[in-house]
N, C-alpha and C positions, 0 to 999 in steps of 0.2 A: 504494500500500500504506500503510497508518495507521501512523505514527510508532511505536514499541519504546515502553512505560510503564517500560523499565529503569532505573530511576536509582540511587545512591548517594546515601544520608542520613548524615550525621555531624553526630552529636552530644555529648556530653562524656563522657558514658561509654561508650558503645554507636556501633559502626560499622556499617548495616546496607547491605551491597552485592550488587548482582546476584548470584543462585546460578550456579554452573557446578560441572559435573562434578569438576573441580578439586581443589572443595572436599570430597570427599567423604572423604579420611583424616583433615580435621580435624576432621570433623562425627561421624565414629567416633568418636574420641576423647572427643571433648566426652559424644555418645550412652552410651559405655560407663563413664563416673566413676563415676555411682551408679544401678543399673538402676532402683532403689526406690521413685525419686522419678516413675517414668511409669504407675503402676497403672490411669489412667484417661486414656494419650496414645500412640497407635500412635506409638513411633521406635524406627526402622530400628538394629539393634543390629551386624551384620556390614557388609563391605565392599559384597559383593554387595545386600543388600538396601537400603543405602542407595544406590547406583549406581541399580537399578532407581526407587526412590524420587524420584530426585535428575529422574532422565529424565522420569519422568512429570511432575511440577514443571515441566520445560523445556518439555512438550510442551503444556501450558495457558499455557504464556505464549506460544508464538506463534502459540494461537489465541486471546490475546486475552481467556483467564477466568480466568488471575490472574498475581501478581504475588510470584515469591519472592525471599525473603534469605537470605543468610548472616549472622547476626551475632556481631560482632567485637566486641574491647576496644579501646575505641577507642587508650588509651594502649599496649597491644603489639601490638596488632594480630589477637591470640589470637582463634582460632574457639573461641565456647562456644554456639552455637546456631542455629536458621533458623525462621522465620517469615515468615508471606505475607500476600497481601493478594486473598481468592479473592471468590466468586461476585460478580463483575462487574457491573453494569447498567448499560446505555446508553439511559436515556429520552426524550433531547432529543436534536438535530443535535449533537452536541459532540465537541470530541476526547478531554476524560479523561470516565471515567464519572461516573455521578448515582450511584452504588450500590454499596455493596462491605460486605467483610466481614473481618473484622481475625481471620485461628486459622491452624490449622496450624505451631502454635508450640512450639517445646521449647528448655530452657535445660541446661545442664549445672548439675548438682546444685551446685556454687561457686558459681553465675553467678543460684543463685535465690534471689526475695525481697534483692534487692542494685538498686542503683543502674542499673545497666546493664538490667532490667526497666522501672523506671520512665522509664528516658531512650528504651528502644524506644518504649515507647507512642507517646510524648511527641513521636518524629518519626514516625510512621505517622499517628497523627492527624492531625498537624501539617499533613502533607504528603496526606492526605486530604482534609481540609477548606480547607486554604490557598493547595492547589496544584490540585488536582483540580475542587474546587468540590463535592463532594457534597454530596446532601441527607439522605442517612441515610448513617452506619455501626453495621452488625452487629458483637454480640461473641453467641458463642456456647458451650455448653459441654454435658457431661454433665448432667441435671438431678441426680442422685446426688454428681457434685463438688463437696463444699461447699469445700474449699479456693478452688479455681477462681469458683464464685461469689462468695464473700467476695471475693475480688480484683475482680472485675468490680462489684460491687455499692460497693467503696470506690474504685473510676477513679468512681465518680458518673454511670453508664450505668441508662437508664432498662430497668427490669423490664418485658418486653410479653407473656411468657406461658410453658407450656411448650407444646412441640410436641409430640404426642404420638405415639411408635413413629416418628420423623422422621426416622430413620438409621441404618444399619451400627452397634452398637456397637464401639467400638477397646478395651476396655477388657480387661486381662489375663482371658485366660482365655474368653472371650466372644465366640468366634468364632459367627459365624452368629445373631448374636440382635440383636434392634433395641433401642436405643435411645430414650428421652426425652430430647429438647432443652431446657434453658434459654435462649431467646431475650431478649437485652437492644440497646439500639439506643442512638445518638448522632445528635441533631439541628444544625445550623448555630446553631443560637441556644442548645444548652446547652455548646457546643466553649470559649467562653473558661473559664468555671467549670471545667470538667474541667481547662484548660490547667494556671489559675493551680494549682489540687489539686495537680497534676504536676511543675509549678516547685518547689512549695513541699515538695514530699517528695523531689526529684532534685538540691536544695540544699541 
């Protein structure tokens, strides 16, 4: 059977460790601070619906298509978030993937546009490109999210297009309607530039 891709990453602001069930009263909390701030990010607002949320999560990790966190402060420990590491690819013989993709991410309204943001990255890449060995990562979003773009566009991620009608929109209110994608990607050879970008804003 292929090794668990579970790991724990700490970094100085941000602890980001394997999801479990667990964690699902502190990811309410975090979920319910400011509902305001998810107008274009399906999360899970009740117990229940994060439980279910949390399961399905567990149940693409152990087949292998992705990769969730919980993440933490790193100095209390405090859950203010989860984020993953989804659609998988495995192109060569290898044990970690060539291909992945950095979303499925939500912060608690304290916890955004702060330090703890920029240190997630900062170990997802990190540990993408330095550990895994990939050759692309995806970052992806609402093509309508100009917030979310702006953020993707200042990590220093190259722009490859929109996708068009590419997805389920999660967006308030928007049930049953598809989606435009903004597709951006990270090469092996623009990962230090982005690093140092991320050093230098998480210092």
């Amino acid at each position: 059977m292929p090794p668990s891709l579970a790991v724990t990453l700490v970094g100085r602001h941000a602890t980001l460790s394997p999801l479990t069930l667990g964690d699902v009263p502190g990811l309410v909390a975090a979920a319910t601070e400011d509902r305001a701030t998810y107008a274009w990010t399906a999360v899970p607002e009740t117990t229940r619906d994060m439980e279910v949320a949390v399961s399905k999560l567990l149940d693409e990790q152990e087949r292998r298509l992705g990769v969730p966190f919980v993440t933490r402060q790193s100095e209390t420990g405090l859950i203010v978030g989860m984020t993953r590491f989804l659609s998988l690819r495995w192109w060569f013989d290898r044990e970690y993937p060539d291909g992945a993709e950095i979303g499925g991410t939500f912060l608690a309204a304290s916890s955004q546009r702060t330090h703890i943001n920029t240190d997630t990255k900062l170990l997802m890449l990190g540990h993408a490109f330095d550990v895994w060995g990939v050759q692309r990562l995806d970052l992806k979003t609402d093509a309508r999210n100009v917030q979310s773009l702006r953020a993707i566009e200042r990590l220093g991620a190259h722009f490859d297009g929109v996708l068009r009608h590419w997805q389920p929109s999660v967006a308030r209110g928007e049930e049953s309607v598809t989606r435009d994608s903004a597709m951006y990607s990270v090469l092996p050879s623009e990962w230090p530039e982005i690093r140092a970008r991320l050093l230098g804003r998480r210092d």
